[in-house]
N, C-alpha and C positions, 0 to 999 in steps of 0.2 A: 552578488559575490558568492563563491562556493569556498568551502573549506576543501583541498585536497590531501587525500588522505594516503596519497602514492608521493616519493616523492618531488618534491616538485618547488618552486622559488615562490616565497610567501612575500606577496606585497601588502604593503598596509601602510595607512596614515593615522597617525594615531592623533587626536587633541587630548593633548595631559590634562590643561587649564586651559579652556575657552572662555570662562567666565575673567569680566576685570573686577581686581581689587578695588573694592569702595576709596575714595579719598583720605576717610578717617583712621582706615587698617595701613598701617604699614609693615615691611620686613625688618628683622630687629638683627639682619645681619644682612649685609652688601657683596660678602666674599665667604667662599666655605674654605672653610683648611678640609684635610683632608684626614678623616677623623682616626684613631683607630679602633679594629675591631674590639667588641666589648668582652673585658675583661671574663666575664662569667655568663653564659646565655640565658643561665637562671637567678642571676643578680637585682640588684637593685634596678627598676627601671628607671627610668626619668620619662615618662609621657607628659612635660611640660613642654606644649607649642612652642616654638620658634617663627613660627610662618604668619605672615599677615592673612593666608589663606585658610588657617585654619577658625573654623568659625562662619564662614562663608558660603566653603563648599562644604559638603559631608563626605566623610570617607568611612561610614558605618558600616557601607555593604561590601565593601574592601579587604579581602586578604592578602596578604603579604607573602611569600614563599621564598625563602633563602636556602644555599648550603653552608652546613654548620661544618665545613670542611673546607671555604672560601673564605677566607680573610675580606678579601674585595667583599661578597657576598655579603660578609657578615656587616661592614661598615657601609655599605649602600643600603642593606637593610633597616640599621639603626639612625642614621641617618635621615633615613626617607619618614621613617614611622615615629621619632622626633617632632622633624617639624610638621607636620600635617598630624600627630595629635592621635596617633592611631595608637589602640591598647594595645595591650601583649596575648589576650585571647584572638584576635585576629592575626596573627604572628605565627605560620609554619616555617621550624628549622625543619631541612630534612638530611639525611645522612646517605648523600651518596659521591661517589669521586667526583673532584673537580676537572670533570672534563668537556668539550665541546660537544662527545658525540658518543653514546652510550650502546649498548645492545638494549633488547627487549628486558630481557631478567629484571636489566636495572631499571629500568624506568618502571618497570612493575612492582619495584621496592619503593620507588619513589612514590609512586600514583599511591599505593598502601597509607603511605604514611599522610600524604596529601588528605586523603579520604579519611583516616581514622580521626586525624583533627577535628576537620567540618563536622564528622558526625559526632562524635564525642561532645565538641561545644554548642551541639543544635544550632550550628550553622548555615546547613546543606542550603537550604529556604531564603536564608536571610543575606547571603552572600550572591550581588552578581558580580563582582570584579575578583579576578585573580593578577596579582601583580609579580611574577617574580623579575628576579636580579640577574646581573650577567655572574657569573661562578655558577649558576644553576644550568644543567647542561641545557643544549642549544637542539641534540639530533638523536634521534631515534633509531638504532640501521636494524631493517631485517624485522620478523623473518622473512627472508628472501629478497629480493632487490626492491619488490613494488608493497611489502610490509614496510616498507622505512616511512618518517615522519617525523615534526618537529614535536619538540615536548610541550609548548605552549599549547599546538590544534591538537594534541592527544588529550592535553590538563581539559582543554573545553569543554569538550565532553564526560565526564566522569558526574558518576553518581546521578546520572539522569537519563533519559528514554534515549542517548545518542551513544548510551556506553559501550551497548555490544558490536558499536562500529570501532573501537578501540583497537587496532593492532593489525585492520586487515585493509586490504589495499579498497578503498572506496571514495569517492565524491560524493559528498553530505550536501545537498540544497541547505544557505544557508538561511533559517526563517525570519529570520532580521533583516534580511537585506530587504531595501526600500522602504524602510519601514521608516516615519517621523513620528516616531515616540519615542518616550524615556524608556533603558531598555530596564527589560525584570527575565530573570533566571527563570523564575516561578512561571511563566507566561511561556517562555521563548525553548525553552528545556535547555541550556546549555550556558557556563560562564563566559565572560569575555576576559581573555587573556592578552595582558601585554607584560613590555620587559624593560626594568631599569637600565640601559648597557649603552655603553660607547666602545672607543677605543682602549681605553684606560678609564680608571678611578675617579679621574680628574674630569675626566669628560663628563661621566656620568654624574656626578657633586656638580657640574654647572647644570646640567638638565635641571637638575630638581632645584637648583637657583632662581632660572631663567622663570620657570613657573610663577615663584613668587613676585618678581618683577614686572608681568606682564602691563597692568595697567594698563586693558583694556587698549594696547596698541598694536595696530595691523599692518602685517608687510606684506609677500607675494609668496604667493602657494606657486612651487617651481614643481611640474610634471613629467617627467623626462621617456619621454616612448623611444624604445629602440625599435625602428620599421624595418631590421632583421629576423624579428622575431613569427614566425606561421604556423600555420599545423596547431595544436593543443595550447601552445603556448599564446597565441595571437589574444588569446583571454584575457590577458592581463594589461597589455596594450588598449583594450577596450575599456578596460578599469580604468584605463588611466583619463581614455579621453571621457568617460561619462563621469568622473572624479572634478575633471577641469569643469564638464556644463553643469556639475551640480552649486558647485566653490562661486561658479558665475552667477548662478541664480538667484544666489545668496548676499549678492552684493561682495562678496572676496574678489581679491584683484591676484590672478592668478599667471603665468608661463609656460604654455604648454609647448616643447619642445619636440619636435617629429623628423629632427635633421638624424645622422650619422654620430653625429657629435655628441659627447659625454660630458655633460656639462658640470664645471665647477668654479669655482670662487663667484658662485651669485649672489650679488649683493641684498642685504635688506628681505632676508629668507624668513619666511615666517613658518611653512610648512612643504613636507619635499616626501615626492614617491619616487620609486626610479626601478629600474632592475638591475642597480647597486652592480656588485663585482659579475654578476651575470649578462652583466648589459656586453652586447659582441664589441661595443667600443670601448671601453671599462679602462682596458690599460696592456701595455704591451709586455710581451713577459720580458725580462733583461734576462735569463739563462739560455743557454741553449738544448735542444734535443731534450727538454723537459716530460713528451713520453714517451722515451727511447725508441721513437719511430725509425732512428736512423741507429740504429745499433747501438755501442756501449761509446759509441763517436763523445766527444768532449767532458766524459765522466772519468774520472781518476779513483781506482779500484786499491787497496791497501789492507795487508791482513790476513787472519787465518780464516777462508772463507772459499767457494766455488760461483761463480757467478756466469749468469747464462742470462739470453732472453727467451722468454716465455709467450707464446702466443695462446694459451689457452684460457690464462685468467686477467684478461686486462682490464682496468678502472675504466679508459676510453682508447678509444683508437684499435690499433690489432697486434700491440705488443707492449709490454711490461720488462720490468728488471726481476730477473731472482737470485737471490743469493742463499745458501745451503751452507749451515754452519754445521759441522759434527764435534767444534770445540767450543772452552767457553771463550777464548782468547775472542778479544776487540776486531771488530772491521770496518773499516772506513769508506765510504761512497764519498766523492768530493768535485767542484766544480768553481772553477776561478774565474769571475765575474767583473767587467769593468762597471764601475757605475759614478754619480754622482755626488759632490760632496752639497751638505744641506738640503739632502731630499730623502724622503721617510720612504722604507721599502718595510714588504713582508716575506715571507717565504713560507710558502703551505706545499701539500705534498698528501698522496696516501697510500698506506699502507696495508699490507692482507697477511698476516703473521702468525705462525704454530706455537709460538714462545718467543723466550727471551726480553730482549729490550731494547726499544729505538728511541735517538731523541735528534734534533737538531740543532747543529752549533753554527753561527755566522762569525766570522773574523773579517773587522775591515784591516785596510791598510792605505798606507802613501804610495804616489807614484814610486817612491824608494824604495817601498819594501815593509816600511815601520809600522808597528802592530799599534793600530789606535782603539780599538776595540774588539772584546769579545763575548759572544751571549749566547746562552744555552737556551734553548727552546723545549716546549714540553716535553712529556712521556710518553710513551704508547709502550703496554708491558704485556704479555702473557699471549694468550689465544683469543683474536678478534672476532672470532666468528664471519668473515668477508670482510671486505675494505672496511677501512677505517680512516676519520682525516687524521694527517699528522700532525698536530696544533700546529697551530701558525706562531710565526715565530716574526712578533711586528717587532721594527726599529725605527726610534726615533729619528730625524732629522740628524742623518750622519753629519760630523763635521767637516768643516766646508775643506779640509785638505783630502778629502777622502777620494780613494781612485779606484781601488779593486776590494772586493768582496768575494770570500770563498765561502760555498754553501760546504758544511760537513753534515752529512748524514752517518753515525756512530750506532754500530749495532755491537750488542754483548749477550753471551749466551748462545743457548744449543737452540735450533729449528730452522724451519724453510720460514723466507721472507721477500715479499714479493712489494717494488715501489714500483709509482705510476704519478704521472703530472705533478712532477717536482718543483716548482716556481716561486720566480723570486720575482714580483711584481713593485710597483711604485702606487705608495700611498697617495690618494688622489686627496689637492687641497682640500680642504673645508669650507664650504659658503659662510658667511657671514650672518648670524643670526641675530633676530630682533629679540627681545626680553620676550620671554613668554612661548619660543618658538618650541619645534620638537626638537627631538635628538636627529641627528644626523647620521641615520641607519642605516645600515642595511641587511633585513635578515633572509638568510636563504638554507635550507633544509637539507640539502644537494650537498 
């Protein structure tokens, strides 16, 4: 396996808990509420276990990594380092936006604060896991298209003979890979990073449930190869099929899937790789002319603004949206959408912006017209420095009288702003997982 340092769709299978709970340990809670964030980050702790796991496994060589500016963050943080018994010197707040996808600057504020920790607590040695949370950014962009990266393969590297690959477009040999040993930082030069996250809160509070439940019970490791995939990319498809003969060799009862088909609601799931929303079968978009390949065709335009297409800076394809504000007065991009009642969509999009402020609003409605809901989606503010994603803007399981959805794209303030692959996709069911499984992930960089 390599780390890629351009970017690029990061697969990974992660085992939280592979070990079972003794008979004699049990979990001293069956359901998590969903807690809230803590009061004071310098408060009282409570590092009294909760977890039948704690005790069992170690979580010594464990750091933690939260935003102290996520709420989610902050209560998947405390939460997690609770019941698994983790102190408070293995615990990085760090202070940066809660956003999905950052420039360089910041993540170099970040990695600072990362690093000042470990070395401050004479950690650097003693730490191989790094664990952060979903509210901790996810993307890296720039400098320049093939500087971008996720923040967890940046975090990896830090503070060890792999640092000065930090920030520039490269493929790291990873020296772990193959290897059937316990892994060591100290041996290997680099931490292993993974991430508390689902879709929501909720999601994420069963992960670290499911852990504690495990009980040493085993379901099917589901593989999912999309054979669209060639060129550079075919990499990972190989991951996947020597991921299946290794699971096999090991006595795992595994489903390696090499159809077209995207597979979901698999039963009795224990562990799943896939190339997630990347996969070419993944899911169909429900908008239309989402990268205004066909002109400004099915978009509805509203406001104090100039709006043109642009072929010289597109996200993908060979044209983009731009719009040109010289006031601060509101503009509205808009697109009315039939879709489903009781099925879960998202709506993501990206943006390339001089100023001002973008966000996204969804309104469903009835075949009649009747406003059943409406929800504002993140922010994206100032000067992005090149694309940038527009936070997705997930929605639960509309209600089942549901017929039409209108995507608004809302811009305010003065500058050029430029959108590309606007989409309003359908959140694909959830397999069914056994006590102990992983999350139901998918992380991608891109």
């Amino acid at each position: 396996m390599e780390v890629n340092k351009m970017r690029c769709l990061i697969l990974f299978l992660v085992f939280l808990m592979v070990s079972a709970t003794s008979p004699g340990v049990t979990s001293t809670a069956d359901h998590i509420e969903d807690p809230a964030p803590p009061a004071s980050l310098g408060g009282v702790w409570d590092d009294s276990p909760s977890s039948g796991l704690y005790g069992i496994i170690s979580y010594d060589d464990v750091v933690v990594v939260y935003n102290v500016n996520s709420e989610v963050s902050c209560a998947i943080m405390e939460n997690f380092t609770r019941r698994r018994g983790i102190p408070p010197d293995r615990v990085v707040g760090v202070d940066v936006p809660e956003r999905e996808s950052i420039d360089r600057d910041t993540f170099n504020t970040l990695r600072t604060q990362v690093e000042s920790a470990l070395r401050d607590r004479k950690l650097t040695q003693k730490i191989n896991y790094i664990v952060t949370t979903k509210g901790v950014p996810l993307r890296v962009w720039g400098p320049g298209s093939s500087g971008s990266a996720s923040v967890d393969s940046e975090l990896a590297l830090i503070l060890g003979p792999y640092a000065g690959y930090i920030g520039g477009a490269y493929w790291i040999q990873n020296p772990y890979y193959g290897e059937n040993e316990r892994f060591s930082r100290e041996k290997y030069g680099f931490y292993l990073v993974t991430r508390l996250t689902g879709y929501n809160l909720s999601d994420t509070l069963s992960l670290i449930e499911r852990a504690e439940r495990s009980g040493g019970k085993r379901g099917i490791f589901l593989l999912d190869v999309d054979p669209g995939k060639g060129g550079g990319y075919a990499a990972g498809n190989r991951w996947l099929r020597d991921a299946n003969s290794t699971l096999r060799s090991m006595g795992f009862e595994t489903y390696l899937d090499e159809t077209t088909t995207f597979i979901t609601d698999f039963e009795n799931c224990s562990g799943y790789a896939s190339w997630g929303s990347n996969d070419g079968h993944y899911s169909t978009t429900w908008n239309k002319n989402q990268g205004f390949e066909e002109g400004l065709n099915h978009w509805e335009f509203a406001g104090e603004g100039e709006v043109m297409l642009n072929t010289s800076y597109p996200y993908r394809g060979g044209r983009c949206l731009e719009v040109k504000k010289n006031t601060t007065g509101d503009f509205i991009i808009a697109q009315n959408v039939s879709v489903r009642g009781s099925i879960a969509y998202y709506i993501s999009g990206h943006v390339n912006m001089t100023g001002g402020v973008v966000h996204f609003t969804a309104e469903v409605f009835t075949s009649s017209g009747a406003l059943l809901l409406r929800e504002k989606g993140g922010t994206v503010s100032g000067f992005t420095s090149g694309w940038a994603l527009l936070r997705q803007l997930p929605l639960k399981p509309l209600p089942p009288t549901a017929s039409k959805l209108r995507i608004v794209i809302n811009i305010s303030g003065k500058g050029e702003f430029y959108f590309d692959e606007i989409r309003l996709l359908e959140v694909k069911p959830h397999n069914t997982w056994i006590p102990g499984a992983i999350a139901e992930t998918y992380v991608s960089s891109s």
